[in-house]
C-alpha positions as CSV (number, residue, x, y, z in Angstrom):
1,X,0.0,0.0,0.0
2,X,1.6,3.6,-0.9
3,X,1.9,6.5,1.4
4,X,0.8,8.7,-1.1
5,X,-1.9,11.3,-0.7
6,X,-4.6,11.5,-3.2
7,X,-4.9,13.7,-6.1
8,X,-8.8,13.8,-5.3
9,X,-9.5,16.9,-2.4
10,X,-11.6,15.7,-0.1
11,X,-15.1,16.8,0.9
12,X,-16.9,17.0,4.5
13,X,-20.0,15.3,4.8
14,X,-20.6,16.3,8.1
15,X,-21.5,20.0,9.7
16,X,-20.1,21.1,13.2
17,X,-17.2,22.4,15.2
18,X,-14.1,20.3,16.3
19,X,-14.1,18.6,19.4
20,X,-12.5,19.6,22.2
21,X,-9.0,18.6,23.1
22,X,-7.6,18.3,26.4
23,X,-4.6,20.6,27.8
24,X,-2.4,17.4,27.8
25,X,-2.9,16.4,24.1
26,X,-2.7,20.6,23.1
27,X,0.3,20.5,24.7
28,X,1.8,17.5,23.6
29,X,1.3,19.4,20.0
30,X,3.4,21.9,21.2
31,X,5.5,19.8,22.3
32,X,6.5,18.5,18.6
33,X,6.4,22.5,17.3
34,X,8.9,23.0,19.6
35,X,10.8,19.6,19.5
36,X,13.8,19.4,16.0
37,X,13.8,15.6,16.8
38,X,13.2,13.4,13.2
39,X,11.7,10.1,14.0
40,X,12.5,7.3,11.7
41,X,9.8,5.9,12.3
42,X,7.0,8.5,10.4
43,X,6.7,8.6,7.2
44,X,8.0,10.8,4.9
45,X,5.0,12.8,4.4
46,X,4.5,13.3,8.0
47,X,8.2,14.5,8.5
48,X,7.5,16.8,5.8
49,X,4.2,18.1,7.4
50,X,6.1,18.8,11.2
51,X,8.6,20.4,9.4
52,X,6.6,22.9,7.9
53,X,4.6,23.0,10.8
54,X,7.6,24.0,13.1
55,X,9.1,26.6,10.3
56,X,5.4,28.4,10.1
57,X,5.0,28.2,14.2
58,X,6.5,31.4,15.2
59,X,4.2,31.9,18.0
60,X,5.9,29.1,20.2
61,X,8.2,29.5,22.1
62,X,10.3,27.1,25.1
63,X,8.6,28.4,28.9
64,X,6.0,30.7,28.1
65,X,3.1,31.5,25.9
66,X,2.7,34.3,23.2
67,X,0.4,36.9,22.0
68,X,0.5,38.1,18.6
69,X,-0.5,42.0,18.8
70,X,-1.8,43.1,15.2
71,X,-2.6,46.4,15.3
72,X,-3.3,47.0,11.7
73,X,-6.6,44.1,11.9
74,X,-7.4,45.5,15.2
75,X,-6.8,41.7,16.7
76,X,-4.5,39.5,19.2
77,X,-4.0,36.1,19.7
78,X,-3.0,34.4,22.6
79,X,-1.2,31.1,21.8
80,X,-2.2,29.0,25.1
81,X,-1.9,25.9,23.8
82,X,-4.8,25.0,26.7
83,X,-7.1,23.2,25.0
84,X,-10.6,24.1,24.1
85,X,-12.6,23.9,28.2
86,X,-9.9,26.3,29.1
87,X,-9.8,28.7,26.2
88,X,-13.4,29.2,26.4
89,X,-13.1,29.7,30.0
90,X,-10.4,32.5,29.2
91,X,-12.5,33.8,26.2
92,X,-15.5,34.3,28.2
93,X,-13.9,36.4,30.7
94,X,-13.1,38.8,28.2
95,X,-15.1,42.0,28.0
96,X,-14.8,42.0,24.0
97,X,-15.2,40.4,21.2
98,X,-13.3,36.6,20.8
99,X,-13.0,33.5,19.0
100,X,-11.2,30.6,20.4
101,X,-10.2,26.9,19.4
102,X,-8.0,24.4,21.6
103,X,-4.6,26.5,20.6
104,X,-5.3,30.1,21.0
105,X,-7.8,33.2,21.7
106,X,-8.6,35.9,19.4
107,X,-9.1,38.9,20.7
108,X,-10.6,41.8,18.9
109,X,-10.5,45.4,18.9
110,X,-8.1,48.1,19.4
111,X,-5.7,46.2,22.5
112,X,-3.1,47.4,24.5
113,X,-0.5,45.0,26.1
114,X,-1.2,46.3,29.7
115,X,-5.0,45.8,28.8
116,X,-4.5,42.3,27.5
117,X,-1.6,41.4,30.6
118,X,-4.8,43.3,33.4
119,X,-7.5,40.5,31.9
120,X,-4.6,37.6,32.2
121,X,-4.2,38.4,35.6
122,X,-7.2,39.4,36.8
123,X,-9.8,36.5,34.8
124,X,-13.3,36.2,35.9
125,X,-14.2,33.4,37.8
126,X,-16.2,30.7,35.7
127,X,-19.2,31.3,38.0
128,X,-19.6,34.8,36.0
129,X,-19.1,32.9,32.3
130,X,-22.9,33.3,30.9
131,X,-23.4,29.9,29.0
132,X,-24.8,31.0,25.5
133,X,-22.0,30.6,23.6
134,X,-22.4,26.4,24.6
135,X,-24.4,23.8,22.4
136,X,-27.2,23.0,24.7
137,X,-27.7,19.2,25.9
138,X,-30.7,17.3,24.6
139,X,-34.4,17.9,26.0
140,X,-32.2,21.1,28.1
141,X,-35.8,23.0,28.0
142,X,-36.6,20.3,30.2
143,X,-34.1,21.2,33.1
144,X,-34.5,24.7,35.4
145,X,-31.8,27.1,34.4
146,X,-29.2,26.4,37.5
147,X,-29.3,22.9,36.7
148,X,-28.6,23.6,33.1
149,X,-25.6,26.0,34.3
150,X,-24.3,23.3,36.2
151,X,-24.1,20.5,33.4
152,X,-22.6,23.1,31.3
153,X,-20.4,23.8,34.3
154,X,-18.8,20.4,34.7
155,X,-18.8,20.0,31.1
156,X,-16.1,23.0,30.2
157,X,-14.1,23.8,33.4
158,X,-11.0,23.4,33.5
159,X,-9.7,26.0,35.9
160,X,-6.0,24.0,36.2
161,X,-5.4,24.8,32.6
162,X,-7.0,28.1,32.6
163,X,-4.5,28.8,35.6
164,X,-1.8,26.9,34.4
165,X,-2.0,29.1,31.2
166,X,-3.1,32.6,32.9
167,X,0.3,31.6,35.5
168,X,2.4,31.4,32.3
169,X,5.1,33.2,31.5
170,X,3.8,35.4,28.5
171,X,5.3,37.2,25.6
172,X,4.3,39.7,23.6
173,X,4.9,40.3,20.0
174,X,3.8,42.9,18.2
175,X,3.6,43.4,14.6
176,X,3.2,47.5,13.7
């Protein structure tokens, strides 16, 4: 059998958001962005892949986590490499407009480093986070509103990568 891709793109068949991974598997990725190790083992095309991946990951960095600053799109990322539960966590607690996945935060508007470095610090606990933002279980219309907080509760939180990432050293970059 080869270990050549297909000429043939590849279609979707399915609607809906990733799912979440966990702190330890986000930063296990960042663990191979950081890493220069070549393991015989893979094959080429997935050497070729994590190199390119490590030569286009200029947001990582050994010890700490980064934000991007770009002033120009009004917009900064924070690289926590926390996984999704944590990132929204993070992303909820911010006063403006954000998008998050499992690696990062998007932060929008006009930011200042002291404004961004005041949030990090000072996060909103998660019993403040409204909910809206989360899919809603099955037959949830069904359920009073404090227990429908709760499942959502225990479904996201993840306050020791939220503080293992708010703790982090951080580093700003900034592109103007």
């Amino acid at each position: 059998m080869g270990k050549t891709p297909a000429d043939e793109l590849g279609k979707s068949r399915w609607l809906g958001e990733s799912r979440p991974l966990s702190n330890k598997l986000c930063q296990a990725i960042r663990g191979v962005l950081l890493g220069a190790e070549v393991r015989s083992w893979r094959s080429q095309r997935a050497k070729e892949q994590i190199t390119s991946a490590r030569a286009s990951a200029t947001a990582v960095v050994p010890e700490a986590t980064v934000v991007e600053i770009d002033r120009s799109r009004e917009r900064a990322i924070w690289w926590t490499f926390a996984g999704l539960n944590a990132n929204f966590e993070l992303a909820a607690s911010w006063p403006g407009s954000t998008r998050f996945d499992n690696f990062g935060i998007a932060l929008e508007g006009h930011l200042a480093v002291d404004a961004i470095q005041k949030w990090v610090r000072d996060r909103s606990p998660i019993d403040q986070i409204h909910f809206d933002r989360l899919p809603r279980p099955k037959f949830h219309e069904c359920l009073p509103g404090r227990a429908l907080t709760e499942i959502l509760r225990v479904r996201i939180q993840d306050g020791q990568s939220v503080d293992a990432a708010r703790l982090s050293q951080i580093l700003y970059h900034d592109f103007t």
